[in-house]
VEXZAGU-782704 format. One record per residue (C-alpha): y, x, z. Coordinates in steps of 0.1 Angstrom, whole numbers, plus 5000, padded with zeros to 4 digits. Example, Ala and Ser with C-alpha at 12.3 -4.5 7.8 and 13.67 -1.06 7.14 Angstrom:
BEGIN
LUMMI 4955 5123 5078 .
LUMMI 4989 5137 5071 .
end
This chain:
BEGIN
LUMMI 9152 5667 8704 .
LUMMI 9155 5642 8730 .
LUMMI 9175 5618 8726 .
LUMMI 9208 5602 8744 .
LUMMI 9204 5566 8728 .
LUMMI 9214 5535 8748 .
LUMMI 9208 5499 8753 .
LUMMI 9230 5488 8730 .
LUMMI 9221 5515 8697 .
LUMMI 9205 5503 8666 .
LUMMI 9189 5534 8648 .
LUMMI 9169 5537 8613 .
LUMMI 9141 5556 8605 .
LUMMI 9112 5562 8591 .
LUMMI 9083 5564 8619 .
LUMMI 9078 5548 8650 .
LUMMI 9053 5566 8677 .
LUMMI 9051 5542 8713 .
LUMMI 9035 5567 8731 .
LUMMI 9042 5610 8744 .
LUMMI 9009 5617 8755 .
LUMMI 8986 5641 8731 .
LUMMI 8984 5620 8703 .
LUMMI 9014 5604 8701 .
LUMMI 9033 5641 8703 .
LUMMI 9009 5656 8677 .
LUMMI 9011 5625 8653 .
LUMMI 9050 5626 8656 .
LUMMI 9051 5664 8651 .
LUMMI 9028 5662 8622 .
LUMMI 9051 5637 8602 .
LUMMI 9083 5658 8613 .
LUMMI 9070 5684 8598 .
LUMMI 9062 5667 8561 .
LUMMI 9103 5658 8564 .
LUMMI 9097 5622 8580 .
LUMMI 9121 5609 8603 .
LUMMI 9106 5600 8636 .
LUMMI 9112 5583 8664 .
LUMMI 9088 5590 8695 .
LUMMI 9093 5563 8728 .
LUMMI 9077 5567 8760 .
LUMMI 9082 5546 8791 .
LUMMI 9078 5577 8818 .
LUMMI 9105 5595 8826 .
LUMMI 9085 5626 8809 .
LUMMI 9059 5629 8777 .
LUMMI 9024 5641 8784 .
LUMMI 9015 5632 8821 .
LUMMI 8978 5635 8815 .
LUMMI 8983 5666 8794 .
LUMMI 8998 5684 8827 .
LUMMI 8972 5677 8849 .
LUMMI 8938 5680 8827 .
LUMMI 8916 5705 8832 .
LUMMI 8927 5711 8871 .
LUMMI 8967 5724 8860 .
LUMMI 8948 5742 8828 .
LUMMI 8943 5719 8799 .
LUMMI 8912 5721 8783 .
LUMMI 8932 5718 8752 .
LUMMI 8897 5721 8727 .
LUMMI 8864 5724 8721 .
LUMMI 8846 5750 8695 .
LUMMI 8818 5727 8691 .
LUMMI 8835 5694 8687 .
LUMMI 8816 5672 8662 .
LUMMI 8813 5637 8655 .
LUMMI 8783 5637 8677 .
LUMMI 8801 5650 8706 .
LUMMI 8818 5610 8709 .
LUMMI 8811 5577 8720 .
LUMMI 8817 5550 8697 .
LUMMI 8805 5515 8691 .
LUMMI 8811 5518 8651 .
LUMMI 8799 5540 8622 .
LUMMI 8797 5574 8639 .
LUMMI 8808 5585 8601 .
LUMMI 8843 5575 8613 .
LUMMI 8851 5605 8628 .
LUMMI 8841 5628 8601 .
LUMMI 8871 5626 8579 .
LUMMI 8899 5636 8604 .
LUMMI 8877 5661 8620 .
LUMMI 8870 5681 8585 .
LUMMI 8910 5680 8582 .
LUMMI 8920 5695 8614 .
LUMMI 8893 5714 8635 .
LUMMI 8891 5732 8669 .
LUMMI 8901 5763 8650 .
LUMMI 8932 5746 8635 .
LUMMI 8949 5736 8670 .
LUMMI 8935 5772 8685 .
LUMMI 8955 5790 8657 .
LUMMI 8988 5770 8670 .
LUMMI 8979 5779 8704 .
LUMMI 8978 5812 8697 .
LUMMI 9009 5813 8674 .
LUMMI 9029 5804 8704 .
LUMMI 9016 5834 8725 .
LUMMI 8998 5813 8748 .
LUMMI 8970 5831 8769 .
LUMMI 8931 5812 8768 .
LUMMI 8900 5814 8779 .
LUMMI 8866 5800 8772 .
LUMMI 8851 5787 8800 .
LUMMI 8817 5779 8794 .
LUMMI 8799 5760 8765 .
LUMMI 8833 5760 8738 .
LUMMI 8857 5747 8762 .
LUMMI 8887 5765 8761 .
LUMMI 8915 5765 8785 .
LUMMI 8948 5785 8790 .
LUMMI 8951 5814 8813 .
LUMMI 8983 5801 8832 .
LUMMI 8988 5762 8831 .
LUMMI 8989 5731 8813 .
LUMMI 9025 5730 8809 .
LUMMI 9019 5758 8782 .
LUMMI 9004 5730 8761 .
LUMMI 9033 5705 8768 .
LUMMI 9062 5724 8764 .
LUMMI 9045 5738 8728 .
LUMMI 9037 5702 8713 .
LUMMI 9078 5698 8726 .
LUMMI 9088 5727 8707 .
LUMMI 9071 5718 8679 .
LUMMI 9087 5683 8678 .
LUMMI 9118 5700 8685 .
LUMMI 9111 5722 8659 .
LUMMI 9102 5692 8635 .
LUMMI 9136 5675 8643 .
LUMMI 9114 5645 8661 .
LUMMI 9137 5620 8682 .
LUMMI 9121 5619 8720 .
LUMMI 9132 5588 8744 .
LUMMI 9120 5586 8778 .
LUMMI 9122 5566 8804 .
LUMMI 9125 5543 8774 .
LUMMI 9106 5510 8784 .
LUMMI 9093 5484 8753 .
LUMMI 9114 5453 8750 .
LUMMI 9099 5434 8722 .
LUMMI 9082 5444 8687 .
LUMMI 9091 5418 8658 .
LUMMI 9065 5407 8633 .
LUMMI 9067 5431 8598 .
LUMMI 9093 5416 8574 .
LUMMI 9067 5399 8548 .
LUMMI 9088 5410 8517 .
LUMMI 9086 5446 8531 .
LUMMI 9058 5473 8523 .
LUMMI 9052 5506 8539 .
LUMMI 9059 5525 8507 .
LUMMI 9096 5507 8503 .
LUMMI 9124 5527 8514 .
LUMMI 9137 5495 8537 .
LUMMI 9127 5491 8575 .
LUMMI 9093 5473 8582 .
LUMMI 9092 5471 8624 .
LUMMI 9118 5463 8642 .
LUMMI 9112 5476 8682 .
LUMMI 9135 5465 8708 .
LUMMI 9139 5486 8739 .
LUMMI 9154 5497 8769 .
LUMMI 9177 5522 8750 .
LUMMI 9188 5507 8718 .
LUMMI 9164 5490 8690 .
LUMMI 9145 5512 8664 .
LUMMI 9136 5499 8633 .
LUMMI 9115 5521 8606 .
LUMMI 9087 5519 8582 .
LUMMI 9059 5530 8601 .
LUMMI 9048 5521 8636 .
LUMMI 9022 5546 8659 .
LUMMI 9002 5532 8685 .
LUMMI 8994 5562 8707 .
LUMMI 8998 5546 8742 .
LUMMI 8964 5554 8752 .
LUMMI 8936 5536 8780 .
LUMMI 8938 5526 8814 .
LUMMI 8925 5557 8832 .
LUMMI 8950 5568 8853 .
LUMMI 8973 5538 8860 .
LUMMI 8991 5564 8886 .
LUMMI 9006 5583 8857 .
LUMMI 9020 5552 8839 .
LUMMI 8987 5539 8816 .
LUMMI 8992 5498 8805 .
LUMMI 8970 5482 8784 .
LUMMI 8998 5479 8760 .
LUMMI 8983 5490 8729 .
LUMMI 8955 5463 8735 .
LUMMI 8979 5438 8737 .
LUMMI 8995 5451 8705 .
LUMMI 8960 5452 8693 .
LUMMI 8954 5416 8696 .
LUMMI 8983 5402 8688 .
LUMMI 8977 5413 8652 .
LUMMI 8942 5404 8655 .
LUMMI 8925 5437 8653 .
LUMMI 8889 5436 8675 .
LUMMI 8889 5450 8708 .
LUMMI 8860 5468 8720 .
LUMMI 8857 5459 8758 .
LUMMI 8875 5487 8775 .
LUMMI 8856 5503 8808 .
LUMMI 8862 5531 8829 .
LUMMI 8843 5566 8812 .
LUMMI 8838 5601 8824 .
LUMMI 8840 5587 8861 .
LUMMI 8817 5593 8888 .
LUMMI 8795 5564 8907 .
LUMMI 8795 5545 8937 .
LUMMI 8757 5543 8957 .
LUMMI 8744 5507 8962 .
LUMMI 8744 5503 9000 .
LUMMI 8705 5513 9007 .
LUMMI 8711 5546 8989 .
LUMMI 8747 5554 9008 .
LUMMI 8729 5549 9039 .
LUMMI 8702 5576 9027 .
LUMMI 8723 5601 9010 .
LUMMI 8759 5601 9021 .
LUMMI 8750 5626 9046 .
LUMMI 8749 5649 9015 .
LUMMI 8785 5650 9004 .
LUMMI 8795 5678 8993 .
LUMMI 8762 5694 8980 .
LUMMI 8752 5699 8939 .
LUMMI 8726 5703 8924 .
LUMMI 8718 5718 8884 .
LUMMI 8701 5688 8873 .
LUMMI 8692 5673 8836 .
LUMMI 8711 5638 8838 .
LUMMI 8704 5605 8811 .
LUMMI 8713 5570 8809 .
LUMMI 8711 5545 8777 .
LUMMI 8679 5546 8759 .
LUMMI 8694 5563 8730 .
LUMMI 8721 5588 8747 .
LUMMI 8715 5617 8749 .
LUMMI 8708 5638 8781 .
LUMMI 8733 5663 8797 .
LUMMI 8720 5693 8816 .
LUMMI 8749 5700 8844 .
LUMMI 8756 5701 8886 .
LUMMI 8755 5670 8905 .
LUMMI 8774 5665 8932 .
LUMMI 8769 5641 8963 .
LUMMI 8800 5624 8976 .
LUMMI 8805 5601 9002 .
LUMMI 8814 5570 8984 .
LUMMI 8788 5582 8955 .
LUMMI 8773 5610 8932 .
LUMMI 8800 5624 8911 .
LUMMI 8801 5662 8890 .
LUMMI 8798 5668 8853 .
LUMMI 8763 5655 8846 .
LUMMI 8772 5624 8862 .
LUMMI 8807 5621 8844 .
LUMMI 8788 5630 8807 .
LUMMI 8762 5603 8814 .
LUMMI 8788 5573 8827 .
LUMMI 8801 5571 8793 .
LUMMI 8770 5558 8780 .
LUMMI 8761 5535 8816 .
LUMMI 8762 5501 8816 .
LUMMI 8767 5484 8845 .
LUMMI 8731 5476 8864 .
LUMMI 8712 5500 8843 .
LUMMI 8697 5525 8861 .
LUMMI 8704 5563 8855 .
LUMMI 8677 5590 8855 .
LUMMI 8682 5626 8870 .
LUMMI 8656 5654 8867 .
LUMMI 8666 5673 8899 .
LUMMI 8642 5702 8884 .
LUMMI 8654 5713 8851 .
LUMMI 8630 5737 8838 .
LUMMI 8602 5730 8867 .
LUMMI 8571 5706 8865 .
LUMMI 8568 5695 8900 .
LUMMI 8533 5689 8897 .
LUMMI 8528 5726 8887 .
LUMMI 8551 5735 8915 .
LUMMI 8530 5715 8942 .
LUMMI 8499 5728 8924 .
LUMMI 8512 5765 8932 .
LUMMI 8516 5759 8969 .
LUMMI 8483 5742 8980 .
LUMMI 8470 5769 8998 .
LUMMI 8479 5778 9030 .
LUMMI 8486 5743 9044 .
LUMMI 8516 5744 9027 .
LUMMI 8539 5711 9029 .
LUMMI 8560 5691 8999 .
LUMMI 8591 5708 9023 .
LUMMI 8579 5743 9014 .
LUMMI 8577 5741 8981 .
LUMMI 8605 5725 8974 .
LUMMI 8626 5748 8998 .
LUMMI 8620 5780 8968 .
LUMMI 8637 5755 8944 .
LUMMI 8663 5732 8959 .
LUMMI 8690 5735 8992 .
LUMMI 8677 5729 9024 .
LUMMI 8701 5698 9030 .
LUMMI 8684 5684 9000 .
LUMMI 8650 5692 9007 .
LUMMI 8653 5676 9044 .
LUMMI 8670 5643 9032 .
LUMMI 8648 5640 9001 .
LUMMI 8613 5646 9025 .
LUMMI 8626 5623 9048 .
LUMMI 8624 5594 9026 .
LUMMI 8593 5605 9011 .
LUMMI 8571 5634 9014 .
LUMMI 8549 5626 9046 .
LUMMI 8543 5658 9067 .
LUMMI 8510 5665 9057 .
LUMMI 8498 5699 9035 .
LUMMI 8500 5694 9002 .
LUMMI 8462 5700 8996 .
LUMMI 8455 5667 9016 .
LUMMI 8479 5642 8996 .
LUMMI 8459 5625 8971 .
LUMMI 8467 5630 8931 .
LUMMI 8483 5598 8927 .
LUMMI 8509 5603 8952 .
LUMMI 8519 5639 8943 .
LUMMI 8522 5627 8905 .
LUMMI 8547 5596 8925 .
LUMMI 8566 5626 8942 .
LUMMI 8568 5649 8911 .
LUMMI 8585 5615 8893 .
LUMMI 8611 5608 8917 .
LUMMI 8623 5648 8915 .
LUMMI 8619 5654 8878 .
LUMMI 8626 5617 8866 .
LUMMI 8644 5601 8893 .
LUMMI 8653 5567 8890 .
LUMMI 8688 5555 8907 .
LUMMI 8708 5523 8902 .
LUMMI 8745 5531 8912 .
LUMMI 8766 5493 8926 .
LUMMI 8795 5503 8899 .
LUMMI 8818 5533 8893 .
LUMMI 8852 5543 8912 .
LUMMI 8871 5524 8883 .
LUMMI 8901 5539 8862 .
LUMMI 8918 5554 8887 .
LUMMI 8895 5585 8890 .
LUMMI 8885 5582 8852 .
LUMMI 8891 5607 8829 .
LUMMI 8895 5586 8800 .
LUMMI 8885 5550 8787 .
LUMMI 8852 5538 8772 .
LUMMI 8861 5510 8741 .
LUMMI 8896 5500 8729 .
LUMMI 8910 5493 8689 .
LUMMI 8875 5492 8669 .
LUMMI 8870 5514 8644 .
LUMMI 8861 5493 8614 .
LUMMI 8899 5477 8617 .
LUMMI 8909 5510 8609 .
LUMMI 8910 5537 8580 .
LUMMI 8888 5567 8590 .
LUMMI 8915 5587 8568 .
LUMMI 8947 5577 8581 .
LUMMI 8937 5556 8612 .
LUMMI 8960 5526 8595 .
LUMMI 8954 5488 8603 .
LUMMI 8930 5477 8575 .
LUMMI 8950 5439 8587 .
LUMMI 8979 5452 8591 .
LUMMI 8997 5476 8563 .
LUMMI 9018 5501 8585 .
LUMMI 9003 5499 8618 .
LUMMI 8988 5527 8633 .
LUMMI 8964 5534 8659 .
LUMMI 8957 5570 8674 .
LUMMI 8943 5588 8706 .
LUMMI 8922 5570 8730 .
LUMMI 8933 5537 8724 .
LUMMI 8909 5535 8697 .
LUMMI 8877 5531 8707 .
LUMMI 8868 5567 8704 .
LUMMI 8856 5586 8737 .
LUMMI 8846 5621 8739 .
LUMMI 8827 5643 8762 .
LUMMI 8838 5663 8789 .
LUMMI 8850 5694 8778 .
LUMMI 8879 5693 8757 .
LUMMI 8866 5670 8734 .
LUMMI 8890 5637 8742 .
LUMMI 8920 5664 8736 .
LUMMI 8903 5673 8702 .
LUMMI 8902 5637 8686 .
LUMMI 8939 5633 8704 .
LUMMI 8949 5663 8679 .
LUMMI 8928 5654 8649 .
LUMMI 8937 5617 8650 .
LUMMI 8972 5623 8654 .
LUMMI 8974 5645 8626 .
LUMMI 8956 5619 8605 .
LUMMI 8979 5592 8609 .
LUMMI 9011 5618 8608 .
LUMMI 9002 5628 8572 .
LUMMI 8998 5592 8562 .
LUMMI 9028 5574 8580 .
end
């Protein structure tokens, strides 16, 4: 229910959630539902912003393959496990489907609804509704007083006392769910860092993830001319991540599309990336088939690749000469650049045109079971404020949902 509290109400209960995107609206449903009283404050003027415009107006609310192996993480990769065996893909698809809402899998587990995003919103609403949950918005964070010290999370007195813009809250359980900074147009802070490090849990460096790349100049001068075109390509970066076989696409600030967004979670900056622009073709064997006939690079490569491609690629280096005439060496260099080409990008287009954000609350300051404060009896920590970061393709949703649920049985 949303609430009519103002400036000057003091109210008691029993859980606190700063934050009405995913998490926050899951976690708060989940302890509604075990009888909890909760309290859910957002500063927007509406919950679950980024919910509305994910997956272009659809929400790619899941994915049927999520894993622990599907997320980037600087800790124990075993963290994940616990809240993912205790609510799965399945789980959230069987709620989906218990409200009538229409899906579709797109390609590769990712599912999305039929008609829009605001399907997904108005049912995690409902089912705060539904869970007697308390919703403030437009309801902006005053001040957070230190935890009584003669007060425990298991008493029946109030532990947190949160001052706000409509009236104080005090209650036994306080919910970080205030997400990263991608996004800052829809309202993102780094407030749950702050909150973070004022009780002295470590902070993995946040950075901009799933976000597409800026060229350094020598390589915008070369290639901006191809914005607009993609290309299937296989797509790594990190010695130890793994690789992701999806389009590229050429913009004009950058190179941008799914492979590139996968493999920027696992970039650091100045490290190259690597792109096989041939997935599935040795370009030695592909030269090697087109000798005869005084057949150029540009020929061959014109049965495999687009044509704007193929000119801006043999313009930098395929010499106009048939292939039977180049010498071994230098048709092993040009089968390297197309199946393992090496590219350095200047940086990223930063969080406004992320997806989500790399880093955030480490996971050893937190229980893998209920996502509490291991410092700090009572806090909580949920969503992508902890430094959890999934793929693209429903996955971020996924730990927003099991997360939540972890810390709303527990709070």
């Amino acid at each position: 229910m949303e609430s009519n509290a103002g400036p000057g109400t003091s109210t008691e209960t029993d859980v606190i959630v700063i934050g009405g995107g995913a998490a926050g609206l899951f976690c708060a449903r989940t302890a509604g539902l075990r009888g909890r009283r909760v309290v859910l404050l957002e500063h927007n003027g509406r919950c679950g912003n980024k919910i509305l415009i994910s997956g272009g107006g659809r929400c790619n609310f899941t994915n049927l393959g999520a894993t622990p192996a599907n997320y980037v993480t600087h800790g124990s990769p075993h963290f994940l496990k616990s809240s993912f065996a205790r609510y799965t893909p399945q789980d959230f698809l069987a709620l989906v489907e218990r409200h009538g809402i229409k899906w579709h899998e797109k390609k590769l587990g990712q599912l999305f609804c039929d008609l829009s995003s605001k399907q997904i919103l108005q049912m995690l609403e409902e089912e705060c509704r539904d869970a007697d949950v308390e919703l403030r918005v437009n309801c902006r964070i005053e001040s957070i007083d230190d935890p009584a010290p003669d007060s425990n999370p298991g008493s029946d007195g109030p532990r947190w006392r949160v001052r706000t813009s409509r009236g104080t809250v005090t209650g036994q359980s306080l919910v970080i769910a205030t997400g990263g900074l991608s996004f800052p147009n829809l309202g993102a802070t780094p407030f749950g860092y702050e909150i973070a490090t004022r009780f002295g849990l470590q902070l993995i460096r946040p950075r901009p993830g799933l976000v597409p790349f800026t060229w350094a100049p020598a390589d915008r001068d070369r290639f901006a001319a191809l914005s607009g075109l993609s290309l299937d390509c296989v797509a790594a970066a990190g010695s130890n991540a793994p690789a992701f076989r999806e389009n590229l696409l050429f913009t004009h600030r950058g190179l941008s599309g799914p492979a590139i967004l996968q493999i920027s979670s696992h970039w650091n900056a100045g490290e190259s990336v690597t792109l096989d622009l041939l997935p599935g073709v040795r370009a030695l064997d592909l030269f090697a088939a087109n000798r005869s006939g005084g057949r150029e690079v540009k020929t061959a490569l014109r049965t495999v690749l687009p044509e704007r491609f193929v000119q801006a690629w043999c313009a930098i280096h395929a010499p106009e000469r048939p292939i039977a005439q180049l010498p071994q060496r230098d048709l092993e260099r040009l089968a390297q650049s197309l199946n393992a080409w090496q590219i350095r990008p200047a940086g990223d287009e930063g969080y406004p045109k992320a997806e989500v954000t790399v880093g955030g609350v480490a996971t050893s300051e937190l229980s893998s079971q209920t996502l509490e404060s291991r410092r700090v009896p009572g806090l909580f920590f949920v969503g992508e404020v902890v430094d959890v970061t999934g793929w693209l393709g429903g996955y971020n949703f996924q730990w927003a949902w099991a997360s939540g649920h972890a810390a709303g049985q527990a709070v």
